[in-house]
C-alpha positions in Angstrom: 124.8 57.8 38.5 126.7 54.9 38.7 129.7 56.3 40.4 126.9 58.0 43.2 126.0 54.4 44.0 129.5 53.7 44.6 129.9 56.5 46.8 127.5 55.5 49.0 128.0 52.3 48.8 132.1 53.3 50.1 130.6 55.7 52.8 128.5 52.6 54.3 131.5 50.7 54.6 133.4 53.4 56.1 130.2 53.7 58.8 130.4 49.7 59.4 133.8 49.7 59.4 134.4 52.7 62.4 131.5 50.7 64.4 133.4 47.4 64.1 136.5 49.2 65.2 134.7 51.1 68.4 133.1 47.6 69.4 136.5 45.7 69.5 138.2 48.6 71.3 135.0 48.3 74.1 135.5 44.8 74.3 139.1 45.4 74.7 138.4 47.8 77.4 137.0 45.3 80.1 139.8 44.1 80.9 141.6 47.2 82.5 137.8 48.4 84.0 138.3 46.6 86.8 141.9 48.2 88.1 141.0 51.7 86.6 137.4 51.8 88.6 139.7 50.9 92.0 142.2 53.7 91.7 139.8 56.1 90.9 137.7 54.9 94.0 141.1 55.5 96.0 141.7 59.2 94.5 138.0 59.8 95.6 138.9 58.8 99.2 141.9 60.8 99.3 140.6 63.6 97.5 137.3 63.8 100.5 139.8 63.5 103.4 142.5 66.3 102.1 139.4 68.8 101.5 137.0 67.1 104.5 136.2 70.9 105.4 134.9 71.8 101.4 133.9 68.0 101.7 131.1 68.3 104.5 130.3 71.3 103.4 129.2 70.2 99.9 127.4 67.4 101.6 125.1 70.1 102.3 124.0 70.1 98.8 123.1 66.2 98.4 119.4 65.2 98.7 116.0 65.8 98.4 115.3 69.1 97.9 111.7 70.9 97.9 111.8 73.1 94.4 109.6 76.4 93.8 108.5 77.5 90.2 110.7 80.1 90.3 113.3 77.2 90.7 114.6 78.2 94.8 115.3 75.3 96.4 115.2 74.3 100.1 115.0 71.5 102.7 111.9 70.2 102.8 109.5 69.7 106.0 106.3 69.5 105.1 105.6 68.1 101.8 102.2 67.3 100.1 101.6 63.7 99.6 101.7 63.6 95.9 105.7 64.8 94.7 107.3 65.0 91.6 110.5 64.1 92.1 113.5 64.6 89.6 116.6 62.4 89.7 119.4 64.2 87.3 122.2 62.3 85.4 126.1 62.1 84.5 127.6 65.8 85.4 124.5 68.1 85.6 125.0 71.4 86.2 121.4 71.9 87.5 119.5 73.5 84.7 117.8 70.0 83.5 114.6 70.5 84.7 114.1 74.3 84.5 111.4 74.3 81.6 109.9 71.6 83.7 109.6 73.5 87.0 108.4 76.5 85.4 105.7 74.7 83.0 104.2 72.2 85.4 100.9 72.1 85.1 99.4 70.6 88.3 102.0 72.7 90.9 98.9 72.9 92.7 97.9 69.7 93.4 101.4 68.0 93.6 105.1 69.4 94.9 108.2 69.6 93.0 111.2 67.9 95.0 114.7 67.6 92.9 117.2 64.5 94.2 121.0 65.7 94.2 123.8 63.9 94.4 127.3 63.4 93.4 126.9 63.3 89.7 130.2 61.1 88.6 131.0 58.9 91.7 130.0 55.1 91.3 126.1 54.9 91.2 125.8 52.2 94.2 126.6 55.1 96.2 124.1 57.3 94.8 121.8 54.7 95.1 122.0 54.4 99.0 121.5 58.2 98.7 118.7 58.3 96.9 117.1 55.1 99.3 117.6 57.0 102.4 115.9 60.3 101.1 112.7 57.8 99.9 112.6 56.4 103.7 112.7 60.2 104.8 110.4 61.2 101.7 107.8 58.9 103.5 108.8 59.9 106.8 107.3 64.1 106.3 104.0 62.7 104.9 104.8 61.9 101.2 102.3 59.1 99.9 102.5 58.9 96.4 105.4 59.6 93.9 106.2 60.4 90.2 109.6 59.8 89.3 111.4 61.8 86.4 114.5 60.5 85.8 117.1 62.1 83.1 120.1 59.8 81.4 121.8 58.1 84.3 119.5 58.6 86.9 117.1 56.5 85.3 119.3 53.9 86.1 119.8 54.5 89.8 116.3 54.7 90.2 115.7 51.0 88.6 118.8 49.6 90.6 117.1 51.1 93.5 114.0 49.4 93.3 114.5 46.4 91.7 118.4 45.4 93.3 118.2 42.2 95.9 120.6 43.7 97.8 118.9 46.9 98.8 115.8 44.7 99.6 113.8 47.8 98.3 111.6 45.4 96.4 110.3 44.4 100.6 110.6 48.3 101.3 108.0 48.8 98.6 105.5 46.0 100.1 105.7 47.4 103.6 105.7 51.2 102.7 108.7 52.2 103.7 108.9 54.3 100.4 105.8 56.4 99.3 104.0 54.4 96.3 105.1 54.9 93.0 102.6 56.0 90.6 104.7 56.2 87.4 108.8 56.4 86.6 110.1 58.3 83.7 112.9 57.3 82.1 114.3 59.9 80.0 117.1 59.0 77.5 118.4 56.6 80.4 121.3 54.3 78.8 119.9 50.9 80.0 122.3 49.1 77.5 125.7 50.6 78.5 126.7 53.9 76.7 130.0 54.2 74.9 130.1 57.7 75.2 130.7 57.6 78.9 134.5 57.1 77.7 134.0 60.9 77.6 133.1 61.9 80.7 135.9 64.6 80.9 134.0 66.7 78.2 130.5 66.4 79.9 132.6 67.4 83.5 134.3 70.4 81.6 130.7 71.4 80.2 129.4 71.2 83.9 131.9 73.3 85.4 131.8 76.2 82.7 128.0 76.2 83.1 128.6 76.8 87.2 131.1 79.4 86.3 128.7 81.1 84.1 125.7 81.0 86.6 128.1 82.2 89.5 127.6 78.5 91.3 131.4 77.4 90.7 133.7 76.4 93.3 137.3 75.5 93.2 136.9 71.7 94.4 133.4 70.5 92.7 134.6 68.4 90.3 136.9 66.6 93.0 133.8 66.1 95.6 131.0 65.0 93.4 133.4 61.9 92.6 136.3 60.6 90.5 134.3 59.8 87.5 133.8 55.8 88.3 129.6 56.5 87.3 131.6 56.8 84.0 132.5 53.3 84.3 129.6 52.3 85.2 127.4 53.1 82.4 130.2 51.2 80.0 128.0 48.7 77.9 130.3 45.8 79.2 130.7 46.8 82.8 129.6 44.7 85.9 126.7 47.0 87.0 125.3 47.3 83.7 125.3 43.5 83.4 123.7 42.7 87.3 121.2 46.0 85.7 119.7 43.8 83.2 119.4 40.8 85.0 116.7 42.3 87.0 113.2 42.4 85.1 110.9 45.5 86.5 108.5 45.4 88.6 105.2 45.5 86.9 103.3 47.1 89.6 105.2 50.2 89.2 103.8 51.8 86.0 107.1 53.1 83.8 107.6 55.1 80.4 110.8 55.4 78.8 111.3 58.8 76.1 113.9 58.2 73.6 115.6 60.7 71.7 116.3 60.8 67.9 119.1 63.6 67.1 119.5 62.5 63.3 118.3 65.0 60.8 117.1 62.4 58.5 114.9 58.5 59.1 115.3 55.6 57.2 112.6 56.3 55.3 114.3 59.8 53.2 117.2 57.0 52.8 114.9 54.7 51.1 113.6 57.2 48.7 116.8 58.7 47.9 118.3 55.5 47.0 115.6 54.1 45.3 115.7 56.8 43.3 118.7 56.9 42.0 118.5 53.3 41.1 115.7 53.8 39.5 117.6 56.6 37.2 120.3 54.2 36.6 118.3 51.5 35.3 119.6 49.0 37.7 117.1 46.5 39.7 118.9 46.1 43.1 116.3 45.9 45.2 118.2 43.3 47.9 120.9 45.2 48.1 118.8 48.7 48.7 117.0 47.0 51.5 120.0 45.5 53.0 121.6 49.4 53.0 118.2 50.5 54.9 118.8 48.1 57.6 122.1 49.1 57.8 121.3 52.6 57.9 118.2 52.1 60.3 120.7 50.7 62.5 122.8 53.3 62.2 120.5 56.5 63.0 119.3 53.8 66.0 122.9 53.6 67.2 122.9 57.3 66.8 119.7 58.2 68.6 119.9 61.3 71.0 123.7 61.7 70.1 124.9 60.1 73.7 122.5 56.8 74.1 121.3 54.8 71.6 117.6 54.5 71.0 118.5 50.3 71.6 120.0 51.2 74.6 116.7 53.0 76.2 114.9 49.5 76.2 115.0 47.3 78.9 113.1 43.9 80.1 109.6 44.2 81.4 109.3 47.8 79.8 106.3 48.3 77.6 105.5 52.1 77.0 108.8 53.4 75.0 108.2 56.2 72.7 110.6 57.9 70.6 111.2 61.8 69.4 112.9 63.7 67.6 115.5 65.4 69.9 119.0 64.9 71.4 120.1 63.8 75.0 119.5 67.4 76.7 116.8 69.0 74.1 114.4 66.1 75.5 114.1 68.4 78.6 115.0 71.4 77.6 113.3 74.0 74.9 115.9 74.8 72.0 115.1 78.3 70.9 111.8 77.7 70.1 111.3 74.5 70.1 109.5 73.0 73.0 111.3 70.1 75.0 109.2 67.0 73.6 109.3 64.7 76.4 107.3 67.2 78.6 104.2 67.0 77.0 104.6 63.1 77.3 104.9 63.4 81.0 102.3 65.5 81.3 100.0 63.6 79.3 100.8 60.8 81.9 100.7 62.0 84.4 96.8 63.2 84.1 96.2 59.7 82.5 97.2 58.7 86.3 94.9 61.2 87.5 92.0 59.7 85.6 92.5 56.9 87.4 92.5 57.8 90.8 96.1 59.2 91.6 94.4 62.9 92.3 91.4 62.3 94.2 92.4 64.1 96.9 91.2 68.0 96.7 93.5 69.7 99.6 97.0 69.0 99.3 97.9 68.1 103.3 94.7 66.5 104.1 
C-alpha cells in the first residue's frame, strides 16, 4: 500500500513537473512572437496577391450569412428583427453549429444567420469583418441579437464591443448595431490558450473535413490566413493582454459554457486516496488535501482538452457554468450524447423571452 502512495505521489511530480516545463517554454516564447506574427502577416500578403483571382473569389464566402434548418446558406436581404447569429472559431470546417441549426427551437420566431471569416488570420481583421456585417445586420431590419460564439470567436466578439479603438462601445449607444440581448461564450479561451502552438493539427483537421464533405479547394488554407489568430490566442501575447484590460459591458447580458473533458473530478481523487491511506494506517491528511488541490488544478488546467476551464473566465462575467464535455462535443452530439451547452442556450434564451425579448408575434412587423 505503501509503495501505491509512492506511485502517486511520483506521478504528481511528474504532472507538476511537465507544467513547470510548458510555462517556462511560453514565457520563453514571447520574445520571438513579435518577429514570427510579422513574417507570417507578410506571407499572408503575398500569398492574397499571387492567387488575387482564388483570393476574391473566396471573399465571396466571408460574412453574414442567412442559415436554413436544413443548413443552406445564402445572402441575406430581408431578415426578421430577432437573429441568432453564430461566430465560429480557430480553423472550422463549418459543421459547428449543425445540431444547433437543426434543433432550434424558436426558428419561428427568430432567424439563424452564421458569421464567416478567415478562420486563422489575426483576429483585428476579423474583427473589422464582423463590425461591418453588425452595421449592415442593422441596416436590413435586424433589431435585436443573440450572439453564439464558439472558442475564438468568443473573443472577437468581446474585442468588438468592448475595444476603444473600434468605438463600438458609442456604436452600441447610437444603434448602429442591433441590441444585444445575450452573448454566448462557448469554450472561448479568454486567458490565452497554449494549445494554439498547434494550430497546424487543427488546420490539417479542417482541411480533411472539406475534403470529405466535397468543399475542399486547393488554396483554403493559404486565403483564410497565415495562422497569426494562432498567435493571438497565446496566453502571453499583446491582444490577449489589451483583451483583459477591458471589463464587459454590463448592459449586454453574457453566459460563458465551459467544458470539462476529464473522465474523473476531484472528488473520485479524494476518495481514492483517502482510501488507501486509510488501509495503510497512515494519518496524512495535509498532504491528501494538498494532492486535491493539485489535482483540482490539474483537471481545471485540463478542462475541454484545448482551453482551460480558468481560461473561460473573464472580468465583469458572472453566469459561467461548467459541463462535462470537450472543446467540439460542447456543440456537437457525440453518438448519443446530446451537445450540453445547447440546452443552456436554449434555456436562456426563453429566460430572455420571459422578459420581454419575444413580444413581438409576426416576425417582419
Amino acid at each position: 500500500m505503501r509503495l501505491r502512495i509512492l506511485q502517486l505521489l511520483f506521478l504528481l511530480t511528474i504532472v507538476v513537473a511537465v507544467f513547470c516545463l510548458f510555462d517556462k517554454d511560453v514565457q520563453i516564447e514571447e520574445e520571438i512572437l513579435s518577429y514570427e506574427r510579422n513574417w507570417r502577416l507578410e506571407f499572408d500578403s503575398f500569398a492574397k496577391k499571387t492567387l488575387d483571382v482564388s483570393y476574391q473569389k473566396k471573399r465571396q464566402e466571408f460574412g453574414v450569412f442567412k442559415v436554413t434548418s436544413d443548413l443552406k446558406k445564402q445572402k441575406p436581404q430581408l431578415l426578421s428583427k430577432k437573429v441568432l447569429l453564430l461566430v465560429h472559431g480557430l480553423d472550422e470546417s463549418g459543421d459547428i453549429w449543425d445540431d444547433l441549426i437543426s434543433s432550434f427551437p424558436y426558428a419561428s420566431r427568430m432567424d439563424i444567420c452564421e458569421f464567416i471569416y478567415p478562420n486563422d488570420q489575426a483576429i483585428r481583421k476579423s474583427v473589422d469583418l464582423f463590425i461591418q456585417s453588425l452595421k449592415e445586420l442593422k441596416e436590413i431590419g435586424v433589431d435585436q441579437l443573440w450572439v453564439v460564439a464558439h472558442s475564438m470567436g468568443g473573443l472577437l466578439v468581446r474585442d468588438a464591443l468592448h475595444n476603444p479603438n473600434y468605438k463600438s462601445a458609442s456604436w452600441i449607444e447610437f444603434e448602429v448595431f442591433p441590441k444585444f440581448q445575450r452573448v454566448f461564450m462557448v469554450g472561448s479561451p479568454h486567458q490565452g490558450s497554449i494549445w494554439a502552438r498547434f494550430q497546424t493539427i487543427s488546420e490539417i483537421r479542417e482541411q480533411w473535413q472539406r475534403f470529405l464533405k466535397g468543399r475542399f479547394s486547393l488554396y483554403d488554407f493559404l486565403l483564410d490566413g497565415s495562422g497569426v489568430a494562432s498567435l493571438d490566442l497565446l496566453p502571453n501575447s499583446s491582444f490577449i493582454e489589451n483583451l483583459n484590460s477591458y471589463r464587459w459591458n454590463s448592459s449586454i447580458p453574457v453566459t460563458a459554457i465551459a467544458g470539462k473533458a476529464a473522465p474523473f473530478d476531484s472528488i473520485y481523487f479524494d476518495r481514492s486516496v483517502n482510501k488507501m491511506l486509510k488501509e495503510s494506517g497512515g494519518d496524512l491528511s495535509l498532504p491528501v488535501s494538498q494532492w486535491n488541490d493539485s489535482f483540482i488544478r490539474l483537471v481545471n488546467g485540463f478542462g475541454d482538452g484545448v482551453v482551460s476551464i480558468e481560461s473561460t473566465h473573464f472580468v465583469g462575467l458572472e453566469d459561467h457554468i461548467t459541463v462535462e464535455a470537450d472543446h467540439i462535443s460542447l456543440l456537437r452530439s457525440s453518438g448519443t450524447t446530446p451537445a450540453p451547452a445547447l440546452n443552456i442556450i436554449y434555456q436562456r434564451i426563453l429566460e430572455d423571452k420571459s422578459s420581454g425579448a419575444f413580444k413581438r408575434v409576426n416576425n417582419y412587423e
